[in-house]
C-alpha positions as a Markdown table, in Angstrom:
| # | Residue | x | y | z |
|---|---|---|---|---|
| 1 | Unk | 23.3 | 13.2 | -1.3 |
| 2 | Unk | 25.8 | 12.7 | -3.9 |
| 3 | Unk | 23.6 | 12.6 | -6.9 |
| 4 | Unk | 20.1 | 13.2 | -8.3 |
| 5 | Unk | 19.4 | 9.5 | -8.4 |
| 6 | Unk | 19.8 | 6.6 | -5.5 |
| 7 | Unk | 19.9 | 2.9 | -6.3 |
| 8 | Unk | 17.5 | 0.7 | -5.2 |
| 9 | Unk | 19.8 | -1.0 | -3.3 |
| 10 | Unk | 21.2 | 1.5 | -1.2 |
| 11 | Unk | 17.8 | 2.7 | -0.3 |
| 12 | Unk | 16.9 | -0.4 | 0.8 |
| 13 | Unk | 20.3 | -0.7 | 2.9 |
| 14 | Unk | 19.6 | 2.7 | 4.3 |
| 15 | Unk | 16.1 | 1.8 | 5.6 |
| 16 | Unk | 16.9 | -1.6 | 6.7 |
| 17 | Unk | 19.7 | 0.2 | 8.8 |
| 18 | Unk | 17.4 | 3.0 | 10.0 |
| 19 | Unk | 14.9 | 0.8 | 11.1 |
| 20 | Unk | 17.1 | -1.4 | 13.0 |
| 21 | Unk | 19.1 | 1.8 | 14.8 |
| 22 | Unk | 15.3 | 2.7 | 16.0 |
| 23 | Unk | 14.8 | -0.4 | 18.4 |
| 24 | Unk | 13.2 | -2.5 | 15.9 |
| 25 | Unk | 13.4 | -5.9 | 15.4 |
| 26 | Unk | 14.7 | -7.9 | 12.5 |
| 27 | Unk | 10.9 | -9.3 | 11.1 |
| 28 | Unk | 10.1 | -5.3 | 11.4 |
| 29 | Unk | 13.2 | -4.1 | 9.4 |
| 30 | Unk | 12.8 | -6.5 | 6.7 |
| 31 | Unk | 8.9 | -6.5 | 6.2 |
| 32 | Unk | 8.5 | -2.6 | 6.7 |
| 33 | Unk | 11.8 | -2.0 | 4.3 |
| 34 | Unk | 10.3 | -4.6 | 1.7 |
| 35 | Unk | 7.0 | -2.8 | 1.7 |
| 36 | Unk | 8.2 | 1.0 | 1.3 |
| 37 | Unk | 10.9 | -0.3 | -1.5 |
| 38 | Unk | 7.9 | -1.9 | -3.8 |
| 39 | Unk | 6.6 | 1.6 | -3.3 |
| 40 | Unk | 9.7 | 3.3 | -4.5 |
| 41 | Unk | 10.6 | 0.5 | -7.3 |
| 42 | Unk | 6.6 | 0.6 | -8.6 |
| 43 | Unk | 6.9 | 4.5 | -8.5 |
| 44 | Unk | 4.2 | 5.1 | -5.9 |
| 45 | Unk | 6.3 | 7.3 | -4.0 |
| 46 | Unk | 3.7 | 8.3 | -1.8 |
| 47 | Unk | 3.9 | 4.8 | -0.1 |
| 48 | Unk | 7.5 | 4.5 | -0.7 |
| 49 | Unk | 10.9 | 5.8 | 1.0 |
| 50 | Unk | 9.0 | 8.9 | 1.8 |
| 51 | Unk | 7.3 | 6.9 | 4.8 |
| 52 | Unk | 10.9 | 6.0 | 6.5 |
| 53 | Unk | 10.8 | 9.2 | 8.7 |
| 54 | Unk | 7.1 | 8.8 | 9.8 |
| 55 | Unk | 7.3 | 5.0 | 10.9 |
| 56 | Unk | 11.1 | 5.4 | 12.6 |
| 57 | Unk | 8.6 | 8.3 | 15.0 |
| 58 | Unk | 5.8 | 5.6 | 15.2 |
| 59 | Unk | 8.0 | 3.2 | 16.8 |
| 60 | Unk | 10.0 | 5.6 | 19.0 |
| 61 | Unk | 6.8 | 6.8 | 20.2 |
| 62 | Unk | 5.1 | 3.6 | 20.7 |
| 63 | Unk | 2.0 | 3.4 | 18.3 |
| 64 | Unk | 4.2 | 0.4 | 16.8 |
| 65 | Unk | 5.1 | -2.5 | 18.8 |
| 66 | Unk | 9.3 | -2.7 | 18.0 |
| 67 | Unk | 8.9 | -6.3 | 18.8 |
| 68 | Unk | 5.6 | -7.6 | 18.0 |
| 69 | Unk | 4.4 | -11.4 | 17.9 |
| 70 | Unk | 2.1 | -11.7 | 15.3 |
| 71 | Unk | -0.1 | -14.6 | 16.3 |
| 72 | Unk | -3.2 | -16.7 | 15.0 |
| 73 | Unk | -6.6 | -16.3 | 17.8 |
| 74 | Unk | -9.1 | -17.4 | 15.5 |
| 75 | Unk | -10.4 | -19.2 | 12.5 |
| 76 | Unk | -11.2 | -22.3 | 11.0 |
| 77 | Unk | -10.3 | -23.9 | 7.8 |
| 78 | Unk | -9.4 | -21.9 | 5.1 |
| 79 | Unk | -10.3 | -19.1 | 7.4 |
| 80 | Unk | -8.0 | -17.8 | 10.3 |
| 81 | Unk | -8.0 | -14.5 | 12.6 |
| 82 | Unk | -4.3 | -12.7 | 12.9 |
| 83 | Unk | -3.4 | -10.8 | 15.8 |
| 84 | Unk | -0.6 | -8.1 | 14.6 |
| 85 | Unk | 0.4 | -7.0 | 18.2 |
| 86 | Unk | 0.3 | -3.6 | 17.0 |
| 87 | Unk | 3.2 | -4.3 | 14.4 |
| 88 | Unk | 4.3 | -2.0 | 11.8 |
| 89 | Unk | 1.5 | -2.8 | 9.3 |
| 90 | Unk | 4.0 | -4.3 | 7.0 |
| 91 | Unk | 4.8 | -7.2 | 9.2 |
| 92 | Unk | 0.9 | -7.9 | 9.4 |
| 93 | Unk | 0.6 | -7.6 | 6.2 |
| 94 | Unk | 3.0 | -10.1 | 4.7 |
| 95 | Unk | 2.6 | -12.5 | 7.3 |
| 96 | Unk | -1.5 | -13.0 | 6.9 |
| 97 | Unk | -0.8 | -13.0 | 3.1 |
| 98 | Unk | 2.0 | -15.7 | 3.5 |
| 99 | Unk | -0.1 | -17.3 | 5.7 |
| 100 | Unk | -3.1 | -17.2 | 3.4 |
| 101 | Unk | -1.3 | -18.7 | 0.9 |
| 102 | Unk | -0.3 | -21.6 | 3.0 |
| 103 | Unk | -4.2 | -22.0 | 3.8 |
| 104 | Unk | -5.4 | -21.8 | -0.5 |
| 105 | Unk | -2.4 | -24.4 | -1.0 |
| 106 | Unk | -4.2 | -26.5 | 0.9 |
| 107 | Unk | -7.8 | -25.5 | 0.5 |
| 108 | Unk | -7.7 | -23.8 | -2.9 |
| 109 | Unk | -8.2 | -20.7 | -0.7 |
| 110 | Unk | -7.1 | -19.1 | 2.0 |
| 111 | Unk | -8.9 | -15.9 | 3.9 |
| 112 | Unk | -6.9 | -14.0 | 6.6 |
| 113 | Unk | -7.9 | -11.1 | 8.7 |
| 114 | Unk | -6.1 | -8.7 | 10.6 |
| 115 | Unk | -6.3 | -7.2 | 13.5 |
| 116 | Unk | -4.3 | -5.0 | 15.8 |
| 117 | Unk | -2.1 | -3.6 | 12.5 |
| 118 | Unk | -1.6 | 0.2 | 11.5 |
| 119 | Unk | -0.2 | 1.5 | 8.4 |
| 120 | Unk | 0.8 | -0.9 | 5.9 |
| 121 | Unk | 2.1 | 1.2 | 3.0 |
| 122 | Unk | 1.1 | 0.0 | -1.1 |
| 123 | Unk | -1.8 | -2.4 | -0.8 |
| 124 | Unk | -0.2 | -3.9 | -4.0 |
| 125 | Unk | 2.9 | -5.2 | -1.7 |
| 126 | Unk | 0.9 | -7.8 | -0.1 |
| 127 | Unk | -1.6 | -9.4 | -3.7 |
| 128 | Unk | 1.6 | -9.2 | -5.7 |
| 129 | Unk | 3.5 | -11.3 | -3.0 |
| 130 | Unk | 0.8 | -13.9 | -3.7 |
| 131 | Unk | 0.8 | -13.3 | -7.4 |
| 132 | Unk | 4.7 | -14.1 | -7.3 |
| 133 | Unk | 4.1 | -17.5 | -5.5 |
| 134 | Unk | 1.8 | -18.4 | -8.2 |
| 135 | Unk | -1.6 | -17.1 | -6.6 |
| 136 | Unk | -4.3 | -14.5 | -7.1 |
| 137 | Unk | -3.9 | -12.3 | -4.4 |
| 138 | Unk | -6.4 | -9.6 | -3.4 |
| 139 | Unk | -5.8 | -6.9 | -0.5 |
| 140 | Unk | -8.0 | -4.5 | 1.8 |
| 141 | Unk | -7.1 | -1.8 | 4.3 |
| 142 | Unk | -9.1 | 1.0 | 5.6 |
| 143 | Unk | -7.4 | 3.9 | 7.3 |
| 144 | Unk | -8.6 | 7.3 | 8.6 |
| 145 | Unk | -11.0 | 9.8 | 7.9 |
| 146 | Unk | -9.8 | 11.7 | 5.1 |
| 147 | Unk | -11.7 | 10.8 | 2.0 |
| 148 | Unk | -15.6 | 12.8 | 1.7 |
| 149 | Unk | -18.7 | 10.7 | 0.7 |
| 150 | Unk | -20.3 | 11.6 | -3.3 |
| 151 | Unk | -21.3 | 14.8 | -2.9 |
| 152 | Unk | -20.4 | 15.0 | 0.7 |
| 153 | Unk | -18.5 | 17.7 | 3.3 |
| 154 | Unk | -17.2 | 15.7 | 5.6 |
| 155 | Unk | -14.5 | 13.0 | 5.8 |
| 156 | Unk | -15.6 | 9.5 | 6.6 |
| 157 | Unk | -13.9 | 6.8 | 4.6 |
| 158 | Unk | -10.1 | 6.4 | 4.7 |
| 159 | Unk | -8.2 | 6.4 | 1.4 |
| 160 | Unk | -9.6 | 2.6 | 1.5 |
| 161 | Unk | -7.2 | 0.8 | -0.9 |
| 162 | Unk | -8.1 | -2.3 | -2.9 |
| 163 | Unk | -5.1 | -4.9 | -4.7 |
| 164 | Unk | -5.0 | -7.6 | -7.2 |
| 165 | Unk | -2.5 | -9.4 | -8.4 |
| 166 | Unk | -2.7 | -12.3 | -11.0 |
| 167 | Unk | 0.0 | -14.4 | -12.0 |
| 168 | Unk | 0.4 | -14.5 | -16.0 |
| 169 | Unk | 2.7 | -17.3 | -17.4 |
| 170 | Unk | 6.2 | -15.4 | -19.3 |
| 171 | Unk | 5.4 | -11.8 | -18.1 |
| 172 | Unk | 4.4 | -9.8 | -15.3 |
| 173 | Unk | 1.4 | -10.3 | -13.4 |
| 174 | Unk | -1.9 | -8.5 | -14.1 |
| 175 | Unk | -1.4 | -6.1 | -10.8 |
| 176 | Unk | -4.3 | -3.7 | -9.6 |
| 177 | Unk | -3.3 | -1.5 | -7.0 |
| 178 | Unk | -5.9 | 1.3 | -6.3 |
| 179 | Unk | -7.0 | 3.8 | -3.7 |
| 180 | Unk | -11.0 | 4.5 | -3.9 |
| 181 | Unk | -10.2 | 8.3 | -3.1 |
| 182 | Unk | -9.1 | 10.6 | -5.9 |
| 183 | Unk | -5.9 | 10.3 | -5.0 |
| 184 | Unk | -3.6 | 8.9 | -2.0 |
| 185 | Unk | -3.3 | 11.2 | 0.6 |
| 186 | Unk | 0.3 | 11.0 | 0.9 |
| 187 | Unk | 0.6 | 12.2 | -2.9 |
| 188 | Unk | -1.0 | 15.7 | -1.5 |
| 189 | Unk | 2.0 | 15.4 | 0.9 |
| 190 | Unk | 4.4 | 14.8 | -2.0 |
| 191 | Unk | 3.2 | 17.1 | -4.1 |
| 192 | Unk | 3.2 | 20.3 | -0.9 |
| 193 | Unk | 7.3 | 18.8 | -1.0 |
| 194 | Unk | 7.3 | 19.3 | -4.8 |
| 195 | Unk | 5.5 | 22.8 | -5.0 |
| 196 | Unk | 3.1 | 21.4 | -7.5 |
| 197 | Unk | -0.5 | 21.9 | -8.1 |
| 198 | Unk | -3.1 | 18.9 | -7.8 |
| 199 | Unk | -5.2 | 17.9 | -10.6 |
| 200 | Unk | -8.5 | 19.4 | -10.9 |
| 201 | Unk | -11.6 | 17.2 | -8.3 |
| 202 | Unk | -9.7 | 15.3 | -6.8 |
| 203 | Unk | -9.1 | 17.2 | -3.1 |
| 204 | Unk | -11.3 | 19.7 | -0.9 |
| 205 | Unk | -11.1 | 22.4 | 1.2 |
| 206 | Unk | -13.0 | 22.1 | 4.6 |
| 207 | Unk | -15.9 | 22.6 | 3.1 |
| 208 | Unk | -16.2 | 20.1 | 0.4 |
| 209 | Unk | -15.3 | 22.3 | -2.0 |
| 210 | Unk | -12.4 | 21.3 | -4.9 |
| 211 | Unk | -9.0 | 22.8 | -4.4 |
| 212 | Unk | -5.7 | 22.3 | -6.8 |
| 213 | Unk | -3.5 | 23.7 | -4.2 |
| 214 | Unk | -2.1 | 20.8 | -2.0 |
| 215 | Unk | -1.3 | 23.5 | 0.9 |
| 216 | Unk | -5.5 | 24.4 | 1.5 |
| 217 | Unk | -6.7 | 20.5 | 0.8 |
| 218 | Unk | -8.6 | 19.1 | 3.9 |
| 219 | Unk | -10.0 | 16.0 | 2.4 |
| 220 | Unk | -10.2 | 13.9 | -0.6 |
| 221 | Unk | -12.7 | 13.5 | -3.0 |
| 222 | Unk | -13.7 | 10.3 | -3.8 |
| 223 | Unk | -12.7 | 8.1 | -6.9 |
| 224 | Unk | -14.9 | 8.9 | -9.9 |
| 225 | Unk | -15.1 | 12.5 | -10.5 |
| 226 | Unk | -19.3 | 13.1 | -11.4 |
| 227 | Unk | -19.7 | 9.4 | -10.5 |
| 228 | Unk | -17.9 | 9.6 | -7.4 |
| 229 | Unk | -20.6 | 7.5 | -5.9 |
| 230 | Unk | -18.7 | 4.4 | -7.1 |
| 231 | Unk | -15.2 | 5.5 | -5.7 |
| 232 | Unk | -17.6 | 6.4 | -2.4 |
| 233 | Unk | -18.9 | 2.6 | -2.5 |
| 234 | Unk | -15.8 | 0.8 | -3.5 |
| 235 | Unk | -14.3 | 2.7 | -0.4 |
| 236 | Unk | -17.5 | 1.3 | 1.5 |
| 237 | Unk | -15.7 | -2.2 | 0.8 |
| 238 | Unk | -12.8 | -1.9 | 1.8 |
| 239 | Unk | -14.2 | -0.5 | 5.1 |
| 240 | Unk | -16.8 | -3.8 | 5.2 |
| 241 | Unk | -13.6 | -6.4 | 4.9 |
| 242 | Unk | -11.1 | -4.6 | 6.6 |
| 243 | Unk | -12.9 | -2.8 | 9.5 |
| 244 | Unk | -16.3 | -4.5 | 10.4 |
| 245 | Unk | -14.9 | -8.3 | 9.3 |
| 246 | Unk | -12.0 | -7.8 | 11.6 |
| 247 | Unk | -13.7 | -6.1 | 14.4 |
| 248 | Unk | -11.4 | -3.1 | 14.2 |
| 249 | Unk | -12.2 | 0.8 | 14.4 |
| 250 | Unk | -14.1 | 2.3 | 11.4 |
| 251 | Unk | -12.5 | 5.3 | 9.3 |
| 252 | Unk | -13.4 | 8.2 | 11.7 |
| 253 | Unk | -12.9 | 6.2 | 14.3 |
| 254 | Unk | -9.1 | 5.4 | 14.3 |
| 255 | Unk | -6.7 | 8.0 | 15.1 |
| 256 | Unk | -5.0 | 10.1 | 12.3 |
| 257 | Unk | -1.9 | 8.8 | 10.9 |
| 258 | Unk | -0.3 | 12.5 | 11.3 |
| 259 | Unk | -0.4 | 12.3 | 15.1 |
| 260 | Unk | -0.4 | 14.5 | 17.5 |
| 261 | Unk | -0.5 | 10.9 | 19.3 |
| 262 | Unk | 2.2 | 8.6 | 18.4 |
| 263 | Unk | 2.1 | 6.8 | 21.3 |
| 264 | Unk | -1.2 | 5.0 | 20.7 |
| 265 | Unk | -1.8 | 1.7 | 18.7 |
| 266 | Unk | -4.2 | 2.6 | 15.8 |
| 267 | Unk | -6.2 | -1.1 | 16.0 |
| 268 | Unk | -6.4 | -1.2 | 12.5 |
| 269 | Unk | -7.7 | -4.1 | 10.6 |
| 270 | Unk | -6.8 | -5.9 | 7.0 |
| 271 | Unk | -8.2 | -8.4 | 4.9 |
| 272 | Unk | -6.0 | -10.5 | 3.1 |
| 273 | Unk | -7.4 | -13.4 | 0.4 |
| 274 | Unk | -5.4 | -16.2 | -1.6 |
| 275 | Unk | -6.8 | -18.3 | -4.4 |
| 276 | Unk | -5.3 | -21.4 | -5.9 |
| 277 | Unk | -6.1 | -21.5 | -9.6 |
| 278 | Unk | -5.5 | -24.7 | -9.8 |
| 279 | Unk | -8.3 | -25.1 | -7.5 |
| 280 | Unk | -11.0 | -24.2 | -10.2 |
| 281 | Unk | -9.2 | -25.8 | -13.1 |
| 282 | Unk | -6.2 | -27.3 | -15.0 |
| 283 | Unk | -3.1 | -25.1 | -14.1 |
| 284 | Unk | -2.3 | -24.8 | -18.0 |
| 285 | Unk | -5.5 | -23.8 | -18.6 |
| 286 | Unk | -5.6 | -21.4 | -16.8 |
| 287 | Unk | -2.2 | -19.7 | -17.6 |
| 288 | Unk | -3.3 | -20.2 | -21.4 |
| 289 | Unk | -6.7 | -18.1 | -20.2 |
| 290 | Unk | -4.3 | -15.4 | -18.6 |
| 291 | Unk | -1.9 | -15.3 | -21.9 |
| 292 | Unk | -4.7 | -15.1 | -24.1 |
| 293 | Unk | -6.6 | -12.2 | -22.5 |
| 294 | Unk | -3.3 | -9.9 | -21.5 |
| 295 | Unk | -2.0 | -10.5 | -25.1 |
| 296 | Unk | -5.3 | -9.6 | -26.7 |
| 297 | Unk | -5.5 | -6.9 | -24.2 |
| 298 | Unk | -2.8 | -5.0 | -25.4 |
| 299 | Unk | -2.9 | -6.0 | -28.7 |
| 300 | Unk | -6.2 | -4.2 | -28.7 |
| 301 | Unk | -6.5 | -1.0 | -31.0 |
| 302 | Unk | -5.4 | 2.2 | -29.4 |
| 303 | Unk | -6.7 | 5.7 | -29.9 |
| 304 | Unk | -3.9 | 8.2 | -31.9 |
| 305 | Unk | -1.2 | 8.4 | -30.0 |
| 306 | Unk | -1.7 | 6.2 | -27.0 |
| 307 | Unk | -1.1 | 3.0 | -25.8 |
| 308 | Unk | -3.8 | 0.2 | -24.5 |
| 309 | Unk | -2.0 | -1.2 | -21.2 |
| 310 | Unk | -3.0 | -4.2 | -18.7 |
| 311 | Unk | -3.2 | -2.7 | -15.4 |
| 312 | Unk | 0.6 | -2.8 | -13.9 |
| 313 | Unk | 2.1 | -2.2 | -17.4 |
| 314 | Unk | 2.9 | 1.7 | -16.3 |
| 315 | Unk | 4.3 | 0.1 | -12.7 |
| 316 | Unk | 6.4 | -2.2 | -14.3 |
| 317 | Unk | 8.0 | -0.2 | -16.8 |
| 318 | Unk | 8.8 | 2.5 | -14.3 |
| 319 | Unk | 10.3 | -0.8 | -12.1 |
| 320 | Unk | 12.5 | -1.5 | -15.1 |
| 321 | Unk | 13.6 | 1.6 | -15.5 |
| 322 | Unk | 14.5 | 2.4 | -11.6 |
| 323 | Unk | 16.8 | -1.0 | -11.3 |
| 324 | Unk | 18.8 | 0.6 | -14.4 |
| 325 | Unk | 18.7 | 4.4 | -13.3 |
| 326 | Unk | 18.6 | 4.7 | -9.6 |
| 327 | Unk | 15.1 | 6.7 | -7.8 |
| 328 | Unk | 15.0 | 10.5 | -7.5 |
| 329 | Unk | 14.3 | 11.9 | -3.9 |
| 330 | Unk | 12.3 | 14.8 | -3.3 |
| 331 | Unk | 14.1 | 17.7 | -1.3 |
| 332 | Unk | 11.9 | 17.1 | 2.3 |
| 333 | Unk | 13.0 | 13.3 | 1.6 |
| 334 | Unk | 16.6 | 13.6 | 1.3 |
| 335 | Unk | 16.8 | 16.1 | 4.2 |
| 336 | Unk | 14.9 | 13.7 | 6.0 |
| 337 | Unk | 17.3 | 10.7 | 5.1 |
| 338 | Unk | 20.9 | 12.9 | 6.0 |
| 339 | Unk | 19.0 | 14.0 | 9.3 |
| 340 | Unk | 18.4 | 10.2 | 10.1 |
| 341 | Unk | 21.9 | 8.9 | 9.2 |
| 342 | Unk | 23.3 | 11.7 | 11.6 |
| 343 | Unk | 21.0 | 10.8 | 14.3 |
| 344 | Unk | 21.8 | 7.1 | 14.1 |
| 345 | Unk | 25.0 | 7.4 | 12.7 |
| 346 | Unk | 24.7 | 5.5 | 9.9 |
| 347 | Unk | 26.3 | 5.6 | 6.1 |
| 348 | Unk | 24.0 | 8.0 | 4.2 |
| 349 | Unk | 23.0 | 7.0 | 1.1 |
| 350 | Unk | 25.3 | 7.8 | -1.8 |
């Protein structure tokens, strides 16, 4: 590394490269390198860059498909059924939310689910790729074990994400983007890299009980603190769209994301939903709706000190400030990224 900082750019030129040097194809570069740099650009490193060294030993193992032919095998209407063919979940992912905004273009909505996908990085990729194109876009994924029930010892849901993403006439969309654990897991991963402490209840040792040092945690707590029963039902969701709508394997039933086995597909499902405003009324009306309730939103008084924000507000000013500045890298990262760029022999990034 020849600096603190990276450009965005660059990153996204390393990854690209990496991907490609691994044996995958062009859809998989672009998708899986588009999803990890929203990450990165958002500042939810735990789904960004970081994730280059784990899905480059995903394909060379053969979990992920290096040349996958994502196909429709069921459906009707505004409904249809995506086959992933095991892709890098990015792939999946864009392509059943491009595809369900095709179907709300033409039936005000469109409902896509997914099957035979894995990992597919910041739920937010996918609802704010729908938001951009003038939709409301709403994402599910469930994933492994790793999150404990209200209250519970045991993991059962995944971290569970759930995404939506409004467009708003003259700004940024109104962008949710939310695990229903505590925290993402890969932030306990980030945060072993860092040496820092985790906040107080919001990870477990194997017993259920609350730990703040990322190096003992075994599980995640659910969202919600003393009303973790919400986090624990909102995760219940995500399972019921993702999982059981899909036909894909539950939580504790798909194999964990850290291996040993990389050489077995993962069959996890998605759940990717498009809606056409202009389906429910007048498209002016409805960005004079959105204007109205952002603006008075954040015009709204704000305790001493602090500032009311629309949910994305924190995401987009860190975007803003990345494209001008450039994106720290944690140490494991950037040894990671000069270990791949000898391997492949590739430009590291500068």
């Amino acid at each position: 590394m020849t600096g603190d900082y990276v450009g965005l750019r660059e990153l996204e030129r390393f990854c690209r490269a990496a991907f490609l040097a691994s044996g995958a194809n062009e859809a998989t570069a672009v998708a899986a390198t588009r999803s990890m740099m929203h990450g990165t650009r958002f500042g939810v490193d735990s789904h960004g860059v970081r994730l280059l060294p784990h899905y480059i030993k995903a394909l060379e193992g053969g979990r992920l498909n290096c040349n996958p032919e994502p196909r429709k095998v069921g459906g009707f209407g505004a409904v249809e059924v995506l086959d992933a063919d095991h892709a890098q979940g990015a792939l999946g992912g864009y392509t059943g939310m491009e595809r369900a905004v095709e179907l709300a273009r033409q039936f005000g909505l469109g409902a896509v689910a997914i099957r035979n996908n894995s990992h597919f990085g910041p739920a937010g990729a996918y609802s704010l790729a729908a938001a951009e194109a003038g939709f409301i876009g709403i994402s599910f994924c469930n994933s492994d074990s790793f999150v404990r029930l209200h209250d519970g010892a045991a993991r059962f849901h995944g971290t569970n994400p759930i995404s939506v993403a409004v467009p708003t006439p003259g700004g940024d969309p109104w962008f949710l983007d939310m695990a229903t654990s505590s925290i993402p897991y890969n932030r306990v991963l980030l945060y072993r890299s860092l040496g820092q402490d985790l906040p107080d209840s919001v990870a477990s040792d194997p017993t259920g009980r609350d730990v703040t040092d990322p190096q003992l945690v075994d599980m995640l707590a659910p969202l919600g603190g003393a009303f973790g029963f919400k986090g624990a039902a909102l995760g219940g969701v995500a399972e019921i769209f993702s999982a059981v709508l899909t036909g894909m394997k539950l939580s504790f039933d798909i194999l964990p994301m850290d291996g040993p086995d990389f050489a077995t597909p993962r069959q996890m499902g998605a759940f990717m939903l498009a809606l056409n405003p202009e389906a429910f009324l007048d498209r002016d009306q409805f960005h004079a709706g959105m204007s109205r309730y952002v603006e008075s939103l954040r015009n709204s008084p704000a305790r001493e000190g602090c500032r009311v924000m629309a949910p994305g507000d924190r995401e987009w000013d860190v975007a803003r400030d990345r494209e001008r500045n450039g994106v720290p890298l944690d140490p494991t990262t950037a040894q990671h990224f000069h270990e791949l760029a000898r391997r492949f022999d590739i430009a590291p990034v500068a």
